[in-house]
MIFI-93969 format. One record per residue (C-alpha): x, y, z; residue number from 1; residue in one letter. Coordinates in Angstrom, 2 decimals. Layout:
! residues N
<bamar x="X" y="Y" z="Z" bamar="NUM" zagu="a"/>
...
***
This chain:
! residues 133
<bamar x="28.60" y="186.88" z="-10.48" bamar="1" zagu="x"/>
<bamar x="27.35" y="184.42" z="-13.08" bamar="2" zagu="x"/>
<bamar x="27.68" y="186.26" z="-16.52" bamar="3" zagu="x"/>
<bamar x="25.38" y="184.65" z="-19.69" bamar="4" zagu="x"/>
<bamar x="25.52" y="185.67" z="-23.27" bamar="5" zagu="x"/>
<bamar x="22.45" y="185.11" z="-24.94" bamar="6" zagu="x"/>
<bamar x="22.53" y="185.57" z="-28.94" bamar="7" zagu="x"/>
<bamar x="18.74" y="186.33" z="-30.14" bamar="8" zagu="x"/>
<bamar x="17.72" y="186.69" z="-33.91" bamar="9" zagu="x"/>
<bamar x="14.33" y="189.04" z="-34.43" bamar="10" zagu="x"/>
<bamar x="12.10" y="185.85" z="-33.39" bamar="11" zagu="x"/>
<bamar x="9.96" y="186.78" z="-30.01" bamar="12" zagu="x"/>
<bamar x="9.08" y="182.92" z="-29.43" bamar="13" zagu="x"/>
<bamar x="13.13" y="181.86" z="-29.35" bamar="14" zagu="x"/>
<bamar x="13.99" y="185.03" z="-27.31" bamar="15" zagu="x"/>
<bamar x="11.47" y="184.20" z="-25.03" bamar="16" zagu="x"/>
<bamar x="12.17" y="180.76" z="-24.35" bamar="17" zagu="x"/>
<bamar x="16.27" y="181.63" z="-24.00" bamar="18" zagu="x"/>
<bamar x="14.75" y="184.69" z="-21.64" bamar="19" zagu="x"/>
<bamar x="12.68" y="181.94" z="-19.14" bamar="20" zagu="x"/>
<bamar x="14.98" y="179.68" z="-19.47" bamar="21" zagu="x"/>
<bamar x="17.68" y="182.41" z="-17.53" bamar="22" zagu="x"/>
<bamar x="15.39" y="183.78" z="-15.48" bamar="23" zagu="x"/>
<bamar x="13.96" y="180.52" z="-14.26" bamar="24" zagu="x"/>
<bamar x="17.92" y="179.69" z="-13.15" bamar="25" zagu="x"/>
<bamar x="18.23" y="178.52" z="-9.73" bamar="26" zagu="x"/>
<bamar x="19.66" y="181.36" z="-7.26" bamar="27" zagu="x"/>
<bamar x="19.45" y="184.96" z="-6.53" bamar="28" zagu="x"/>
<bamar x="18.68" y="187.20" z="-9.55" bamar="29" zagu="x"/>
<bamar x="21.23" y="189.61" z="-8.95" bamar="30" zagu="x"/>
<bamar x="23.79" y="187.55" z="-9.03" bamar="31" zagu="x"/>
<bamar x="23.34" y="186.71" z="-12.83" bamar="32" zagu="x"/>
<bamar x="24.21" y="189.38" z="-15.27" bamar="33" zagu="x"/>
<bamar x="23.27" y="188.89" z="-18.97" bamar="34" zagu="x"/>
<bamar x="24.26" y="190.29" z="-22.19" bamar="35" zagu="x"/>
<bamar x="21.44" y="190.10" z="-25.00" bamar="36" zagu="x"/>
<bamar x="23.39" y="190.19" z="-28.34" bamar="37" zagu="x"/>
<bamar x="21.93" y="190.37" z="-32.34" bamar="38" zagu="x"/>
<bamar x="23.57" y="191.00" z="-35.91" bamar="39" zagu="x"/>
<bamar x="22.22" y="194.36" z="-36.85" bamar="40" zagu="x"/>
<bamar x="24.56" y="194.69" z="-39.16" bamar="41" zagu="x"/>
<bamar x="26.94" y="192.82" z="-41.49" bamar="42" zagu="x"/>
<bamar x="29.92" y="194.82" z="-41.14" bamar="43" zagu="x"/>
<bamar x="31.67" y="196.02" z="-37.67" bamar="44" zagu="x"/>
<bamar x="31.60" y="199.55" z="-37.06" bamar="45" zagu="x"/>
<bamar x="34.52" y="200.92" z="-35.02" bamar="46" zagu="x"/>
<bamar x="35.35" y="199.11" z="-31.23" bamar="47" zagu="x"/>
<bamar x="32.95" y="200.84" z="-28.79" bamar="48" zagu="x"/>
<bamar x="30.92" y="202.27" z="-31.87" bamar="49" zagu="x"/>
<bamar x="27.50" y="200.24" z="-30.98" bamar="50" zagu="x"/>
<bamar x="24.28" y="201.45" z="-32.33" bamar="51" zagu="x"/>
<bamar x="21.28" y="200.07" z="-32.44" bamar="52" zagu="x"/>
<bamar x="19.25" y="202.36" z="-35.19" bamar="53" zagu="x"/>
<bamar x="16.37" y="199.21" z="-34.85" bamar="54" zagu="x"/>
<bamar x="15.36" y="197.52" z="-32.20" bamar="55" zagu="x"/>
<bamar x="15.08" y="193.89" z="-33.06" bamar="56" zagu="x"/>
<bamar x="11.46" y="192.57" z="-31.66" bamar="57" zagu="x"/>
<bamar x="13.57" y="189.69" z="-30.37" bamar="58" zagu="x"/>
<bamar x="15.91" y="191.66" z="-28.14" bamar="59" zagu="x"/>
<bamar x="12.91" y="193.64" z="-26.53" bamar="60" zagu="x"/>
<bamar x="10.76" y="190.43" z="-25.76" bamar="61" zagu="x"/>
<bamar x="14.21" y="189.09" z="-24.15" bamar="62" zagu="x"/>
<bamar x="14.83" y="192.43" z="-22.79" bamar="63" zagu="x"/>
<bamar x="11.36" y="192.75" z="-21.23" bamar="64" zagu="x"/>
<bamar x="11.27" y="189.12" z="-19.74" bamar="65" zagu="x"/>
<bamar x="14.93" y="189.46" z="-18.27" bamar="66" zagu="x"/>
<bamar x="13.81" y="193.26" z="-16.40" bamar="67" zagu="x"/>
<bamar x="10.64" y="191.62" z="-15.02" bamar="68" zagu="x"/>
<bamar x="12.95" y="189.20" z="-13.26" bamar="69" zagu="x"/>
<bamar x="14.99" y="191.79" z="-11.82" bamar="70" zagu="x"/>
<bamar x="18.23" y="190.67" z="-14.10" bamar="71" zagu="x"/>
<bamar x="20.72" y="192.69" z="-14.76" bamar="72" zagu="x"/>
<bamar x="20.98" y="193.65" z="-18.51" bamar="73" zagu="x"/>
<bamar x="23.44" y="195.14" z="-21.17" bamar="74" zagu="x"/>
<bamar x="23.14" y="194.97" z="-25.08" bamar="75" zagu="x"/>
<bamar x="25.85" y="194.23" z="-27.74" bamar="76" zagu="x"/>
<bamar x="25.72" y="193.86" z="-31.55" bamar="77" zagu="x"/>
<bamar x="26.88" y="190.64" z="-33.54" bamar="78" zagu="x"/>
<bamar x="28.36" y="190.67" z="-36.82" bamar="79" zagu="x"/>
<bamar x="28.69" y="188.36" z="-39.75" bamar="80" zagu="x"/>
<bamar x="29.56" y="185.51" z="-39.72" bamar="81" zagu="x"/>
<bamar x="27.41" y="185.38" z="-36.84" bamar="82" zagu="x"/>
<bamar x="28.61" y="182.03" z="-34.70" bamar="83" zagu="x"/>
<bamar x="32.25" y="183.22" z="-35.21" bamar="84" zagu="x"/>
<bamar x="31.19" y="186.36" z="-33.43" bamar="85" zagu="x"/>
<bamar x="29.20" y="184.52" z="-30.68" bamar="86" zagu="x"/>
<bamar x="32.06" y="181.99" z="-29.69" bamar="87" zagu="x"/>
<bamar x="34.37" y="185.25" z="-30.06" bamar="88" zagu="x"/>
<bamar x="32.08" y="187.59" z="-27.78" bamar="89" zagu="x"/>
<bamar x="31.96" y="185.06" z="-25.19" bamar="90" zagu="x"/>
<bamar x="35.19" y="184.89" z="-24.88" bamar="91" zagu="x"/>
<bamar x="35.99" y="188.73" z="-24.94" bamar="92" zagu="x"/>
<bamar x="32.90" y="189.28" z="-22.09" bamar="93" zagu="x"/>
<bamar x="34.37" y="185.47" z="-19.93" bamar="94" zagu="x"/>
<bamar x="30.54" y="184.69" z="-19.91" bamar="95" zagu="x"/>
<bamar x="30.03" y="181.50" z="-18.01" bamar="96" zagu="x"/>
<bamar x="27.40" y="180.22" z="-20.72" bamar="97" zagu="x"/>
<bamar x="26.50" y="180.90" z="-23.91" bamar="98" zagu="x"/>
<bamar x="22.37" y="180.17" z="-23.79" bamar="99" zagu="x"/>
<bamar x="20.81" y="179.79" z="-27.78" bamar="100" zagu="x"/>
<bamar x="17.42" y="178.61" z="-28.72" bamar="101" zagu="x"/>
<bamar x="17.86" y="176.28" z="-31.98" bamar="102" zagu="x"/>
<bamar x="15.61" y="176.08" z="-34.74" bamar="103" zagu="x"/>
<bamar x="13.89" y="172.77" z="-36.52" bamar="104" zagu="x"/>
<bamar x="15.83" y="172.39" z="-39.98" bamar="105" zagu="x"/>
<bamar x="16.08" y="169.08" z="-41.60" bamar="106" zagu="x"/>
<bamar x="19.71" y="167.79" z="-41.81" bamar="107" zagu="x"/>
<bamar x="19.82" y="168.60" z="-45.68" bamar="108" zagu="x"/>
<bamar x="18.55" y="172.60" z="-44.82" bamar="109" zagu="x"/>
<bamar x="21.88" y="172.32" z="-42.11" bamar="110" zagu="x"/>
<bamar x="24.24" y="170.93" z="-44.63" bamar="111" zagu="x"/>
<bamar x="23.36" y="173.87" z="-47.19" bamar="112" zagu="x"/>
<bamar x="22.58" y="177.07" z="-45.09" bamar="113" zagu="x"/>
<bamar x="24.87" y="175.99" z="-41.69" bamar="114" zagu="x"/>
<bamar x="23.33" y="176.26" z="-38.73" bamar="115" zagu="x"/>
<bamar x="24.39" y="179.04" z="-35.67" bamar="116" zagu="x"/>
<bamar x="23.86" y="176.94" z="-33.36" bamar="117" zagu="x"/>
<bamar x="25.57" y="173.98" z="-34.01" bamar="118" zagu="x"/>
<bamar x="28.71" y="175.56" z="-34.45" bamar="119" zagu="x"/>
<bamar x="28.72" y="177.76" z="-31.41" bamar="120" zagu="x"/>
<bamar x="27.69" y="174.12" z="-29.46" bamar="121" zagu="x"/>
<bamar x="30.68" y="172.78" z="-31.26" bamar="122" zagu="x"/>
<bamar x="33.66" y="176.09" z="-31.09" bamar="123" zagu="x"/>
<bamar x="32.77" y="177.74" z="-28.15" bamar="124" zagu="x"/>
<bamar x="35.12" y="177.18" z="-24.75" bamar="125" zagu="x"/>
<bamar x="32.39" y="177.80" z="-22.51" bamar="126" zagu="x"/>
<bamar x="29.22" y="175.64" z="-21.98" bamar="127" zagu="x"/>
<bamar x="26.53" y="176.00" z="-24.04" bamar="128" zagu="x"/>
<bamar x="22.43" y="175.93" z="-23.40" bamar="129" zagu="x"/>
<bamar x="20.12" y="174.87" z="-26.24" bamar="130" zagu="x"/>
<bamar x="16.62" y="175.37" z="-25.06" bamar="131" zagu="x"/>
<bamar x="13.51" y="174.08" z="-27.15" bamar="132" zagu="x"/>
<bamar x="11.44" y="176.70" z="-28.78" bamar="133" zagu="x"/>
***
């Protein structure tokens, strides 16, 4: 079983392009398993305590995409600071890749606001996808 984590934010055009990008994987579909993962909230509610109040239009465009392919599917919830949690939720789950979609920010709007991506690329143990919007 090849397990993927794939952290989306509330954009449908990202979420999509990390949802094709899995389900265009070489191989049988059912032997890929992917968790879709997004910060609803900024603090953690108690282990095992997941609720999703709102869906996230992100999560149901990857959601949808990932069920036409006939992929296997569970949801978790992120918290704040929201890399940390990636790289750490990866390693809880021992996905085999971590598959983001990055944004375009200048190298001045990384230096002030950070950028998810780039530091799950650079802290996480497992290898990690970028696919182009």
């Amino acid at each position: 079983m090849y397990e993927i984590l794939l952290p989306v934010d509330d954009n449908t055009d990202r979420a999509a392009a990390q949802a094709r990008y899995v389900s265009g994987l070489p191989g049988a579909t059912d032997d890929v398993t992917v968790t879709v993962a997004h910060a609803y909230r900024d603090e953690a509610s108690s282990p095992g305590e997941e609720q999703f109040d709102e869906e996230s239009p992100g999560v149901i465009k990857a959601l949808d995409i990932l069920s036409e392919a006939g992929i296997a599917t569970e949801q978790r919830e992120l918290y704040v600071p929201v890399a940390e949690s990636v790289v750490e939720l990866s390693d809880e789950l021992g996905v085999d890749e971590v598959v983001l979609c990055g944004r375009k920010r200048s190298p001045a709007g990384k230096a002030l606001f950070g950028s998810v991506t780039q530091s799950v690329a650079l802290e996480s143990t497992v290898p990690v996808t970028i696919v182009p919007a």
